[in-house]
C-alpha positions as CSV (number, residue, x, y, z in Angstrom):
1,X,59.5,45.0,-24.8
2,X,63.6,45.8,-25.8
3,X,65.7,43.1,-24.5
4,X,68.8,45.2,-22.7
5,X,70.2,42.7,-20.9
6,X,70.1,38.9,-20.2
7,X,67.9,39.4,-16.7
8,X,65.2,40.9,-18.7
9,X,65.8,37.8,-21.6
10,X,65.7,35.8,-19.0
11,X,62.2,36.9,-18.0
12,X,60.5,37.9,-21.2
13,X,60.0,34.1,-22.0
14,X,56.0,34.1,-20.4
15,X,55.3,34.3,-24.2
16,X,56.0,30.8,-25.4
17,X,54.1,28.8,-23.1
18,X,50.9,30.8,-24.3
19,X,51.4,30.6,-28.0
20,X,52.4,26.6,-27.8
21,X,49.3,26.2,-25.6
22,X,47.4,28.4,-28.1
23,X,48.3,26.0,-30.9
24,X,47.2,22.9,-29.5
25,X,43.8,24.2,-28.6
26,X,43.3,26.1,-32.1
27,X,43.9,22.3,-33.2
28,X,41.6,20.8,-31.3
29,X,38.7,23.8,-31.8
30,X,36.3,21.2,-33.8
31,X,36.5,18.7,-31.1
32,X,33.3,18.0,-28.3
33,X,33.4,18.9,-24.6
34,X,36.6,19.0,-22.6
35,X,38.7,18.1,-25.4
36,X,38.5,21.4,-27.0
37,X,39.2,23.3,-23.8
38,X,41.6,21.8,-21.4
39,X,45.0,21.9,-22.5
40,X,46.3,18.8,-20.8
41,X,43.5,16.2,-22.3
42,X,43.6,18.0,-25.8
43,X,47.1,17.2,-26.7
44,X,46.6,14.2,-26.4
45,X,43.9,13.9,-28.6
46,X,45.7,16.7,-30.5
47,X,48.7,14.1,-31.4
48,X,46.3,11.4,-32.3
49,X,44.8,13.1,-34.8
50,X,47.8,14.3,-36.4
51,X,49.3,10.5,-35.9
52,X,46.3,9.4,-38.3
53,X,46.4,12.0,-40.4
54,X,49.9,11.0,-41.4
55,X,48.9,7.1,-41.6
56,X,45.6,8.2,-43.8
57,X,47.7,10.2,-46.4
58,X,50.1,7.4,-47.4
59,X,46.9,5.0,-47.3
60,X,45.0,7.2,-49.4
61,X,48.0,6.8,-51.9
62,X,47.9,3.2,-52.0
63,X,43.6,3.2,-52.4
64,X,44.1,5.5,-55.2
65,X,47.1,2.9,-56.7
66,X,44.6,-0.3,-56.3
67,X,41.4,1.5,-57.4
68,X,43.3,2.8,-60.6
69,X,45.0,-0.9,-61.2
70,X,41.5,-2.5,-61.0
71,X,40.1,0.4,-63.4
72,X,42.7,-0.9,-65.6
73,X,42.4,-4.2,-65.5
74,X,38.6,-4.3,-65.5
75,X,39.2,-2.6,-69.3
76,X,41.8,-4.4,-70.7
77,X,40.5,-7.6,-69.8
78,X,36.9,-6.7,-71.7
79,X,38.9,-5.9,-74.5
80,X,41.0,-9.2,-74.3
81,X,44.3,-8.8,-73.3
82,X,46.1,-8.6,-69.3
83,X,46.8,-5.5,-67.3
84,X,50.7,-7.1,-66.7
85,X,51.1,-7.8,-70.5
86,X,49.2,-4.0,-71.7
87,X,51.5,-2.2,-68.9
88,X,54.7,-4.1,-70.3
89,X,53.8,-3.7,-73.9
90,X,53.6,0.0,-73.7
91,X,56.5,0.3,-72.1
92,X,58.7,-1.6,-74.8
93,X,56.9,0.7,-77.1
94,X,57.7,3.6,-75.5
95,X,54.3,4.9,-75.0
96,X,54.7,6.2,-71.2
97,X,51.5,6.7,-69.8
98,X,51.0,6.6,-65.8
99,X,48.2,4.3,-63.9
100,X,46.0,7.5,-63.2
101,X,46.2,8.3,-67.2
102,X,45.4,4.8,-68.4
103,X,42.0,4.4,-65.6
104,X,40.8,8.0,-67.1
105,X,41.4,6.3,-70.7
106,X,39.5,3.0,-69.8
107,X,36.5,4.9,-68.3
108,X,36.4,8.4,-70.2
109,X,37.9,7.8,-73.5
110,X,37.0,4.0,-74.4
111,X,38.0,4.0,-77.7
112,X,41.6,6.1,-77.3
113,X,41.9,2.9,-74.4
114,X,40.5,0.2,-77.7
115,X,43.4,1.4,-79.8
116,X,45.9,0.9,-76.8
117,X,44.4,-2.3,-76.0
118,X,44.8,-3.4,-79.8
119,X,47.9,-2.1,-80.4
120,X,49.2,-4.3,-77.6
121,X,47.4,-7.6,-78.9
122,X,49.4,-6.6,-82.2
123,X,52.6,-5.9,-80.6
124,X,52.2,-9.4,-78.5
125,X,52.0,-11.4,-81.7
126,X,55.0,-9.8,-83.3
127,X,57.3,-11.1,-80.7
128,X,59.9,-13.7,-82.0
129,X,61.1,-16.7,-81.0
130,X,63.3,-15.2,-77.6
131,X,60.3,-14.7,-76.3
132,X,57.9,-17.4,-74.6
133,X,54.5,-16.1,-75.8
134,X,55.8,-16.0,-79.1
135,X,54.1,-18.0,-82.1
136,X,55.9,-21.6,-82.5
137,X,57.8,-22.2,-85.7
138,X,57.0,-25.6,-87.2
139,X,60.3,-28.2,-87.7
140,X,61.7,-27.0,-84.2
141,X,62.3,-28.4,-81.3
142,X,62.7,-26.5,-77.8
143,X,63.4,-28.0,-74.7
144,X,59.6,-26.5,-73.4
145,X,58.3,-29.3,-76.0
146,X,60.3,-32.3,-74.7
């Protein structure tokens, strides 16, 4: 239809209301009974599904974040040393490896994650005397000893 005039505008507008009620029920095509088929109840379960579906994809994130940080941890601590201190350690190195990176390592590649792990515990006994975990030089005393 060619839209002369703003009468017939004005009328051709019988197309929206199908195609927005189209949408909803092609949304809610999987669901059981009178949910898939009557407009007025599916919306509403329509908008609850894609309510959850928003609230599941920034849970999944954070699942993914705590399953990876106890992959992690579960391998550094077999192989003596902390998840904080491994994490922190390769940073001041410079070695930039993500969480998802490091849990593949710790599972898949054991002994690429052994090297990581040792060059940590090597790195953590270099450290001087500005730092508290360093090693304690004899004939000094620091305020931690009184």
């Amino acid at each position: 239809m060619v839209i002369t005039s703003p009468t017939l505008f004005a009328r051709a507008r019988g197309g929206d209301r199908f195609w927005k009620r189209r949408r909803i029920l092609s949304l809610s095509a999987h669901y059981f009974g009178r949910k898939k088929n009557c407009y007025s109840i599916a919306i509403k379960y329509v908008n609850r599904a894609l309510r959850y579906s928003t609230i599941a994809r920034r849970q999944k994130k954070l699942d993914l974040r705590a399953l990876w940080k106890a992959r992690i941890t579960g391998g550094s601590e077999e192989l003596g040393t902390s998840y904080n201190s491994m994490k922190y350690t390769l940073n001041d190195i410079g070695i930039g490896l993500d969480h998802k990176i490091l849990q593949n390592m710790a599972i898949w590649e054991p002994r690429t994650f052994r090297g990581l792990a040792l060059l940590t515990k090597a790195k953590e006994t270099e450290k001087g005397l500005n730092s508290l975990d360093g090693p304690s030089v004899s004939g000094v005393v620091t305020r931690g000893m009184l």
